[in-house]
C-alpha positions as CSV (number, residue, x, y, z in Angstrom):
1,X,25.8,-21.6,109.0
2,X,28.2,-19.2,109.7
3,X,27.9,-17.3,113.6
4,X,29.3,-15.1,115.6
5,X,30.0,-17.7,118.7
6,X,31.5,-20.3,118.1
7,X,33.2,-23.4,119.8
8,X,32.8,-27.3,118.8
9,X,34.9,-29.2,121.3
10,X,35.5,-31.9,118.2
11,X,37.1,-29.9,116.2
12,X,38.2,-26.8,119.2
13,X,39.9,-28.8,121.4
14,X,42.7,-30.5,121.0
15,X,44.3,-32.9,123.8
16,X,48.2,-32.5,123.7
17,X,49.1,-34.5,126.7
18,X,46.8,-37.0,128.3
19,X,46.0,-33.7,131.1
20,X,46.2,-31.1,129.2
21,X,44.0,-29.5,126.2
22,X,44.3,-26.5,124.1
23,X,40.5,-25.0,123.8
24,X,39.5,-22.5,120.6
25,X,36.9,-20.1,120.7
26,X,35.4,-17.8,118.6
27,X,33.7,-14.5,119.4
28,X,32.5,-11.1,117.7
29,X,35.6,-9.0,117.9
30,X,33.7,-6.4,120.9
31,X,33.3,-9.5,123.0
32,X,35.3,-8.8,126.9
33,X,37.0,-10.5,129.7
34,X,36.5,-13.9,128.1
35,X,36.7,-17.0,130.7
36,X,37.2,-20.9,130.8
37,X,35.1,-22.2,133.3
38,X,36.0,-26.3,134.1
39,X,35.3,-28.9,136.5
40,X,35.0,-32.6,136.8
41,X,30.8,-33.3,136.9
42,X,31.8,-36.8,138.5
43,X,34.4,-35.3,141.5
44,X,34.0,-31.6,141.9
45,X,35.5,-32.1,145.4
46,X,38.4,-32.1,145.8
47,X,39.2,-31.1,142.5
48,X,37.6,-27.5,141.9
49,X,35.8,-25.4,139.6
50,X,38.3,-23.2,137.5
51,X,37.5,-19.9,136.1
52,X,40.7,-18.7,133.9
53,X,41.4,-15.9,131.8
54,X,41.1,-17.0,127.8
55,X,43.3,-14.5,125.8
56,X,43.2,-13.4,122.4
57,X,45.2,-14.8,119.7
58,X,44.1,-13.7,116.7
59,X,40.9,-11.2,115.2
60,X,39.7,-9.7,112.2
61,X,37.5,-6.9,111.7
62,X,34.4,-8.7,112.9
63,X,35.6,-11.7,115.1
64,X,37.6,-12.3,117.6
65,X,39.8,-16.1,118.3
66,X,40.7,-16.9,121.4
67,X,43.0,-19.3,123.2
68,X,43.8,-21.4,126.2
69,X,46.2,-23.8,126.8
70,X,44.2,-26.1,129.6
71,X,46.2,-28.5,132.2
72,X,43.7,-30.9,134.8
73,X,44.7,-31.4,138.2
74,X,44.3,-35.2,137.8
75,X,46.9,-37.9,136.1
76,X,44.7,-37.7,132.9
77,X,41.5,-35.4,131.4
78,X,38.5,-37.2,132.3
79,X,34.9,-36.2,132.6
80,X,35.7,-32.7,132.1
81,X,32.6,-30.4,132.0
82,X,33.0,-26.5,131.0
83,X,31.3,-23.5,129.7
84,X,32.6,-20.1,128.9
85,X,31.5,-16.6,130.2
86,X,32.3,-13.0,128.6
87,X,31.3,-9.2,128.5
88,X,29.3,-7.3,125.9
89,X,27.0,-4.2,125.2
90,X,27.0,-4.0,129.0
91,X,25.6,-7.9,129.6
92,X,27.2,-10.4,131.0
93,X,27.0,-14.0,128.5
94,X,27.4,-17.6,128.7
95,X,28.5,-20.2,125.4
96,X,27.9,-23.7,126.1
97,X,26.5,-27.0,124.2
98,X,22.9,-25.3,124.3
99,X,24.0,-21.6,122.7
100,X,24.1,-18.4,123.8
101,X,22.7,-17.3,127.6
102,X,22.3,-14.0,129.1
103,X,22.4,-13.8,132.8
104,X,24.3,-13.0,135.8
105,X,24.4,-16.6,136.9
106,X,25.9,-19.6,134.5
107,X,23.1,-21.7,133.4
108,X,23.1,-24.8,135.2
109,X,22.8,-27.1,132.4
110,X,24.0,-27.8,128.9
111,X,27.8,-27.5,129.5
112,X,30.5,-28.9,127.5
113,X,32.1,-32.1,127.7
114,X,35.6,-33.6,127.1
115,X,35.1,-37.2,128.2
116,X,38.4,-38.7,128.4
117,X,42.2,-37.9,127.1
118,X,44.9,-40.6,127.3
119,X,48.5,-40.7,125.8
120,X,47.5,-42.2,122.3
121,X,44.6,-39.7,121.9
122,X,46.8,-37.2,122.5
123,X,48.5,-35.1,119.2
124,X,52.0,-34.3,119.7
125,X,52.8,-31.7,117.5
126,X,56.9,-30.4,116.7
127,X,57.7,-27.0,118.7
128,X,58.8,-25.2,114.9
129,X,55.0,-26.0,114.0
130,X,53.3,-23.9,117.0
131,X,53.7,-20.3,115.4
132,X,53.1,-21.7,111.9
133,X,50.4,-20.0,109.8
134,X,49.2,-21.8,107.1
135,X,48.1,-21.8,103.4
136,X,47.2,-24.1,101.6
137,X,47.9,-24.2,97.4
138,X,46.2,-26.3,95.0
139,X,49.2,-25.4,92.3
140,X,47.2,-26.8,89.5
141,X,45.0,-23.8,89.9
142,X,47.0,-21.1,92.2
143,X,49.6,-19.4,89.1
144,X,50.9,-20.2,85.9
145,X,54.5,-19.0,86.6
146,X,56.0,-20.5,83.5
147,X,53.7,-21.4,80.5
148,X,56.8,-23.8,78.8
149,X,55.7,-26.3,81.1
150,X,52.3,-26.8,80.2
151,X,51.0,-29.9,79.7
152,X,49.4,-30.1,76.1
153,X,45.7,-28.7,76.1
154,X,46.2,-25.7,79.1
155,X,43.3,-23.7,79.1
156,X,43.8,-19.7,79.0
157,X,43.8,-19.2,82.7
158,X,40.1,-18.2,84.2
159,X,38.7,-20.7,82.1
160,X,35.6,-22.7,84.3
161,X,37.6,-25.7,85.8
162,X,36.1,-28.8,85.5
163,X,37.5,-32.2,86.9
164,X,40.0,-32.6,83.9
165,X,40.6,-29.6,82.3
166,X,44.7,-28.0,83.2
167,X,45.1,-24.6,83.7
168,X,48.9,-25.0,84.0
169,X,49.2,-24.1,87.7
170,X,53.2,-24.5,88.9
171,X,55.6,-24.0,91.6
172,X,57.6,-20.8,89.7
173,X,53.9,-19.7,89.9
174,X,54.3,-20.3,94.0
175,X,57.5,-18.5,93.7
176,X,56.5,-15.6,92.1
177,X,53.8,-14.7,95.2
178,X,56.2,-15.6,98.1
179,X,56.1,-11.9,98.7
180,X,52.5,-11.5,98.9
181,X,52.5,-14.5,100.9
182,X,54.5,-12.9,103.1
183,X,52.4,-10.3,103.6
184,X,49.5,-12.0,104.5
185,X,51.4,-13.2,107.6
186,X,51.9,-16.3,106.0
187,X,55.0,-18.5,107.4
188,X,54.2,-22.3,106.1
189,X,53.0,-23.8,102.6
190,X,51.0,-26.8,102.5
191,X,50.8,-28.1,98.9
192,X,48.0,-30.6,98.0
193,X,48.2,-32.3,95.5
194,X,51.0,-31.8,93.4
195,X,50.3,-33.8,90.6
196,X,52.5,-34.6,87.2
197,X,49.3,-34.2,84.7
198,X,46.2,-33.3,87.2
199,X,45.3,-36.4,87.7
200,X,44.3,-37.4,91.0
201,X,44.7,-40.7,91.1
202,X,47.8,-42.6,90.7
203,X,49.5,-39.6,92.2
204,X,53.5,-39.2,92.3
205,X,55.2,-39.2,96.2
206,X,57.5,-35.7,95.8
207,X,60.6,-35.0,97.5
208,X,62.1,-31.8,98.1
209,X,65.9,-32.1,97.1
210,X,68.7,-30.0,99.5
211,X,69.1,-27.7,96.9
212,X,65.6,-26.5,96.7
213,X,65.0,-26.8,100.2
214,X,67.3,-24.4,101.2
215,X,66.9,-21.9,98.3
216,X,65.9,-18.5,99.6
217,X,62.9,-18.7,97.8
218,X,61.5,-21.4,100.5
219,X,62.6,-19.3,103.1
220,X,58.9,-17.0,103.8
């Protein structure tokens, strides 16, 4: 189902150090003075309640994403309850594990969790990947930039795919819509599969030689 508010703390939070967390929210785009709002349910004292500004990273006509890179005050996250509070059509709202509230005072149940973050959990990503938008190609089935290397019995392109049928999908067909690629805001490729003969299994391990890699035509 597909709504307005939403957050899902398995697949909106991610821990990138064993105390810190970076929390993903989504919210109609008219949605106001977002907050985080954390505290340990085991040991609120000493270790406060926090209530932090979320800010916006990214939106679209009808939603709005936001963004918060989280850091405990303890060694490691653990038993981390927290809900979030915003502004609309004059109300004042509430998203937890329960839905959507509207009152002045946050609900006091039904927040959500984040048990427990140690070092292995933890997802240590490269710094050139942070600002990386993605998009990801199915070749096979994206553009056929160069029909002389179609396999033999490539369908006229819009044909109904099926599991076997080739369309003869390529990467001079990736080339050719780098531009509009570009456009989109789109800085990184990620190309799955890549196959010799669409055939899933027994699949080919690719490498990228130095000459392609740093072609301008890579460079989006």
């Amino acid at each position: 189902m597909i709504t307005s508010y939403y957050h899902d703390p398995a697949i909106d939070v991610t821990l990138t150090e064993p105390k810190s967390l970076d929390i993903r929210l989504k919210l109609p785009a008219h949605a106001r003075d977002v907050q985080f709002i954390a505290w340990n349910k085991a040991r609120r004292e000493p270790y406060r309640t926090e209530r932090l500004k979320v800010s916006r990273w990214a939106e679209s006509e009808r939603y709005a994403y936001y963004r918060i890179n989280w850091t405990c005050m303890e060694p490691s996250v653990r038993y981390l309850q927290y809900t979030f509070k915003f502004s609309m059509n004059g109300g004042t709202l509430w998203l937890n594990e329960d839905g959507l509230h509207e009152a002045d005072e946050m609900p006091g149940k039904g927040a959500f969790e984040f048990p427990y973050g140690s070092d292995r959990d933890a997802v240590h990503s490269p710094s050139w990947i942070r600002d990386r938008v993605w998009y990801q190609i199915f070749p096979e089935r994206f553009r056929n930039g160069d029909p002389a290397n179609d396999p033999e019995g490539t369908l006229p392109w819009g044909t109904p795919p099926t599991r076997d049928n080739m369309m003869g999908g390529d990467i001079q067909g990736i080339i050719d819509k780098l531009d509009y690629l570009k456009e989109l805001g789109v800085n990184a490729l990620y190309l799955n599969p890549v196959l010799r003969r669409n055939r899933i299994i027994n699949t080919t391990r690719w490498t990228i030689s130095r000459s392609t890699r740093n072609s301008a035509h890579w460079k989006i």
